[in-house]
PyMOL CGO cylinders between C-alpha atoms (Angstrom):
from pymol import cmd
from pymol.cgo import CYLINDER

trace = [
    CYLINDER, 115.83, 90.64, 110.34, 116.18, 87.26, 109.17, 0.3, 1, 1, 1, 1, 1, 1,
    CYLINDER, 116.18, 87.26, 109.17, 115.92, 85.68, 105.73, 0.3, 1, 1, 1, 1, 1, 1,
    CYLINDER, 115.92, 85.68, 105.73, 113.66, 82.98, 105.19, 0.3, 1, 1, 1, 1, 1, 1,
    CYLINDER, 113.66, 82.98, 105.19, 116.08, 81.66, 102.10, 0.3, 1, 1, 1, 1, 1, 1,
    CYLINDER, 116.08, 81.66, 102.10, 118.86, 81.01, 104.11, 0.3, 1, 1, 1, 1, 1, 1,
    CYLINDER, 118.86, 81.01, 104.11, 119.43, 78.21, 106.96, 0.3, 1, 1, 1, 1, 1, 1,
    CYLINDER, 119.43, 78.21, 106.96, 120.03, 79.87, 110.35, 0.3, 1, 1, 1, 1, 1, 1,
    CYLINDER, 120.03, 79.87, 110.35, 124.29, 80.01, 109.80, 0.3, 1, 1, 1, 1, 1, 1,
    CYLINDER, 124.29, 80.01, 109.80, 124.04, 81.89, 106.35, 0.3, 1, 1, 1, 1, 1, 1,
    CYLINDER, 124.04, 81.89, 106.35, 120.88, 83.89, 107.24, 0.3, 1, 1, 1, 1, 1, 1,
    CYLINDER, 120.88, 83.89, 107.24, 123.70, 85.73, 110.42, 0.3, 1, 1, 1, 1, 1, 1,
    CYLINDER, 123.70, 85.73, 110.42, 126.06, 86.36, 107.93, 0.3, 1, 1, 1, 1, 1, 1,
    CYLINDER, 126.06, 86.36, 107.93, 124.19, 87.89, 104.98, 0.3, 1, 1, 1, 1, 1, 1,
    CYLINDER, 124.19, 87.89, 104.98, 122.57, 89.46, 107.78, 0.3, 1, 1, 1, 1, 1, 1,
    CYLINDER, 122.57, 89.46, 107.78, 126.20, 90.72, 109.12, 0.3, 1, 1, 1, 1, 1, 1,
    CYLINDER, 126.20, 90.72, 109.12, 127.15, 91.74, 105.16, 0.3, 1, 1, 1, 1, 1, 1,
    CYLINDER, 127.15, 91.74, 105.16, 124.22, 93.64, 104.52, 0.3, 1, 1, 1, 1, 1, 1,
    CYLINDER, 124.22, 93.64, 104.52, 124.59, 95.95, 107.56, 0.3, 1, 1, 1, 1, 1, 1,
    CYLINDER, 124.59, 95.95, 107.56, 128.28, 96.34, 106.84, 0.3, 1, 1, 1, 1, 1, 1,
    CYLINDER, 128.28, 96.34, 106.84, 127.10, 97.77, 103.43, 0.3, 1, 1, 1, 1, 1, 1,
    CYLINDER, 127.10, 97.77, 103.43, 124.56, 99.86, 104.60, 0.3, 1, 1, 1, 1, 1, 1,
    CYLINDER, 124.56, 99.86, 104.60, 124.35, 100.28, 108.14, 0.3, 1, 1, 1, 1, 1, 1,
    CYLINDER, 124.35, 100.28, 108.14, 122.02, 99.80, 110.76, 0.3, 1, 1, 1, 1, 1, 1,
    CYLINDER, 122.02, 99.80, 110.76, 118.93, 102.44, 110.55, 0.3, 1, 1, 1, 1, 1, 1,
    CYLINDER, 118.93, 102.44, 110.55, 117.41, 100.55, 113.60, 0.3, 1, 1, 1, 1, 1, 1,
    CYLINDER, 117.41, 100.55, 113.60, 119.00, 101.56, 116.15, 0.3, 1, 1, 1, 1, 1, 1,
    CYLINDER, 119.00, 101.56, 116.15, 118.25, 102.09, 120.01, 0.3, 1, 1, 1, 1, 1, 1,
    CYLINDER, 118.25, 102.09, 120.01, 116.78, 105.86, 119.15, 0.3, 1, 1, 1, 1, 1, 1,
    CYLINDER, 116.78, 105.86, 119.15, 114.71, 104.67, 116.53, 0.3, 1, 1, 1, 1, 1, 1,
    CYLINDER, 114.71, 104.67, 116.53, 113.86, 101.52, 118.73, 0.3, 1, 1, 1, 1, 1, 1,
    CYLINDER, 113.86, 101.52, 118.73, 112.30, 103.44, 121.27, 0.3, 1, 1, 1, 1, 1, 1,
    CYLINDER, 112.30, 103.44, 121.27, 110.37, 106.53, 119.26, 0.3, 1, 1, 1, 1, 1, 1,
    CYLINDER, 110.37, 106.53, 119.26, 108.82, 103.58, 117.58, 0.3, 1, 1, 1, 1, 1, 1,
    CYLINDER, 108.82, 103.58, 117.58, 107.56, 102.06, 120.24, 0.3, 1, 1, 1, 1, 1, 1,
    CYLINDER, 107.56, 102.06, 120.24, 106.55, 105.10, 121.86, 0.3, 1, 1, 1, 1, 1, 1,
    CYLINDER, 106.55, 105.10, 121.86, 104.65, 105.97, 118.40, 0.3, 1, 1, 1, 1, 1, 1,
    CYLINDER, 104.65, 105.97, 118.40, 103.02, 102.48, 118.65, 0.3, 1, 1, 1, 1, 1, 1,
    CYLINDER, 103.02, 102.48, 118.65, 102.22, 103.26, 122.42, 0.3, 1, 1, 1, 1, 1, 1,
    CYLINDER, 102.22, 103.26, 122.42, 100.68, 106.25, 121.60, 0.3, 1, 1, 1, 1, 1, 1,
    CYLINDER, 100.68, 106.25, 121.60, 98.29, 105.41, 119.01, 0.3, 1, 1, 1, 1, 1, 1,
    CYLINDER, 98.29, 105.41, 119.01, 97.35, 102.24, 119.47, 0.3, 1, 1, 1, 1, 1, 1,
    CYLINDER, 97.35, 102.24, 119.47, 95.82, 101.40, 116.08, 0.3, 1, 1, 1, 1, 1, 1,
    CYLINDER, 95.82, 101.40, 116.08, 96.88, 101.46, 112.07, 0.3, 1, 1, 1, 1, 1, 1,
    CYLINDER, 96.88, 101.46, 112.07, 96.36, 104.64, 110.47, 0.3, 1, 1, 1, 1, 1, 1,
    CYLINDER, 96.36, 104.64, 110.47, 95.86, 102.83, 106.99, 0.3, 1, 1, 1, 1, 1, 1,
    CYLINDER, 95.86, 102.83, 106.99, 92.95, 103.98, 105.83, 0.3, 1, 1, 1, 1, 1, 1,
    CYLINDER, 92.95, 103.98, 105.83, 89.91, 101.58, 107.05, 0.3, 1, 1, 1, 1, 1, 1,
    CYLINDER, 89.91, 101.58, 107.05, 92.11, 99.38, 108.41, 0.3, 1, 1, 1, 1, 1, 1,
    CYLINDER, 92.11, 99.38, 108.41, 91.97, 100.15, 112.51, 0.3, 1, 1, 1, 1, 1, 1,
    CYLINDER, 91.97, 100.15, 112.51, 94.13, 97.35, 113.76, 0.3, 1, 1, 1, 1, 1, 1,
    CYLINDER, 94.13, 97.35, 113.76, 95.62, 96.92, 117.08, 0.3, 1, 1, 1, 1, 1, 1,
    CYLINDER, 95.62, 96.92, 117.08, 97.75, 93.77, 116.73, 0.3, 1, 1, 1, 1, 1, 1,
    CYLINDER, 97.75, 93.77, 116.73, 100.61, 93.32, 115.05, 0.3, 1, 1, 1, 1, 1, 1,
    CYLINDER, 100.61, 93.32, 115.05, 101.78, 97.30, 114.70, 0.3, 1, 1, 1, 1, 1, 1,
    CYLINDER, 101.78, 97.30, 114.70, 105.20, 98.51, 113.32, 0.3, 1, 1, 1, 1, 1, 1,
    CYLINDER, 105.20, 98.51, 113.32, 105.84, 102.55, 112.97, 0.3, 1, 1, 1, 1, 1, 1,
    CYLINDER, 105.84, 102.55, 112.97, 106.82, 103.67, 109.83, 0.3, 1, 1, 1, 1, 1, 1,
    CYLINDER, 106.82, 103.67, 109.83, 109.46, 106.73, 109.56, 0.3, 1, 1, 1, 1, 1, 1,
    CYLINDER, 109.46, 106.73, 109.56, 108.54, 109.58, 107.76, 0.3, 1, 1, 1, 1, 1, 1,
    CYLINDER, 108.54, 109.58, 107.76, 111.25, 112.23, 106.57, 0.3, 1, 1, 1, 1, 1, 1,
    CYLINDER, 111.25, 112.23, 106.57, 110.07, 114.81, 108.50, 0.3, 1, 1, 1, 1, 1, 1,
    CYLINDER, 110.07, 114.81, 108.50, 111.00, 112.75, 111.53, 0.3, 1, 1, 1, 1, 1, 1,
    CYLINDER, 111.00, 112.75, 111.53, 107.56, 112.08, 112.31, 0.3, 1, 1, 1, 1, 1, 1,
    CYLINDER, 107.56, 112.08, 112.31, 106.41, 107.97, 112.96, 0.3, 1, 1, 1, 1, 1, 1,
    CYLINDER, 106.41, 107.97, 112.96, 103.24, 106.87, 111.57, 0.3, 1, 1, 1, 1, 1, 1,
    CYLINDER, 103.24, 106.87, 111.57, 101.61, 103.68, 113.06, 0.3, 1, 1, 1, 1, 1, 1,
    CYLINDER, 101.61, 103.68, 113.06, 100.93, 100.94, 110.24, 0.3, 1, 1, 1, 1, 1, 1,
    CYLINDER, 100.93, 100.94, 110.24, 99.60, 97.01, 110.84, 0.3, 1, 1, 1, 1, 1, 1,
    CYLINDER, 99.60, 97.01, 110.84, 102.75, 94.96, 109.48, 0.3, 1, 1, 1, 1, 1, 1,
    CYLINDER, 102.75, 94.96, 109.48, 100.94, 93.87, 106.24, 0.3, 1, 1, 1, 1, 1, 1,
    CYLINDER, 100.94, 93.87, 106.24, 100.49, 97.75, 104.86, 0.3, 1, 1, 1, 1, 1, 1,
    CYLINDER, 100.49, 97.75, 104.86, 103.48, 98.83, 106.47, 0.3, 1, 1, 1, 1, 1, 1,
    CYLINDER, 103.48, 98.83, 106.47, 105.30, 96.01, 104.25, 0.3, 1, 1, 1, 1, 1, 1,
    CYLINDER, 105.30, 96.01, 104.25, 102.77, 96.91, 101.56, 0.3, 1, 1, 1, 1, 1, 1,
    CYLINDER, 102.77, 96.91, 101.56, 103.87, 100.26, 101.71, 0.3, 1, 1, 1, 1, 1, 1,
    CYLINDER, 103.87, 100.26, 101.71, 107.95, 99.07, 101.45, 0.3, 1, 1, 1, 1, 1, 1,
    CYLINDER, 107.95, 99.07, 101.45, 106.98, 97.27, 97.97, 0.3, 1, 1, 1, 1, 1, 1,
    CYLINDER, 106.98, 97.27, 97.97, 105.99, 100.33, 96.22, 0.3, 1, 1, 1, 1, 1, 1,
    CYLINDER, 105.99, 100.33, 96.22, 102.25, 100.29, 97.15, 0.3, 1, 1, 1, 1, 1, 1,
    CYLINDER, 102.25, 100.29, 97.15, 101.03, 104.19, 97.21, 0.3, 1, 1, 1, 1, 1, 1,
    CYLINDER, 101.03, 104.19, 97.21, 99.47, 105.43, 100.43, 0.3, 1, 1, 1, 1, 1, 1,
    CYLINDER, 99.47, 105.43, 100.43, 96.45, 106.73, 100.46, 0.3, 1, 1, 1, 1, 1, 1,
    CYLINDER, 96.45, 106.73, 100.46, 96.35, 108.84, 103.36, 0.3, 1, 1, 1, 1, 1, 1,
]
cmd.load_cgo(trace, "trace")
């Protein structure tokens, strides 16, 4: 993850910080279920959406993945309720 705000030098280091204080969720494990998710479906499950391009799997608490377009999946991260 890299922030936009911050030339290339800075952006590593707040990038460094900010897993320091809260750790890396992304890790190999989650790496490759994600991908598999993505593999599997094919498609975002946003309702009426249907892409195929540009797909990110969102973790759900019961472990599950669900397959989201990056725009909803980042919609979803700002507060914006899901529908389905």
């Amino acid at each position: 993850m890299t922030n936009q705000s911050r030339c290339p030098v800075h952006a590593r280091t707040f990038e460094a910080q900010r897993v320091a204080r809260r750790g890396n969720r992304y890790d190999r494990s989650h790496r490759k279920r994600a991908a598999e998710a993505i593999d599997d479906e094919g498609w975002c499950h946003y309702p009426g959406c249907w892409r195929t391009d540009d797909l990110t799997a969102e973790h759900l608490p019961d472990g599950e993945y669900s397959v989201l377009c990056r725009s909803h999946n980042s919609a979803r991260g700002r507060g914006m309720a899901r529908e389905a």
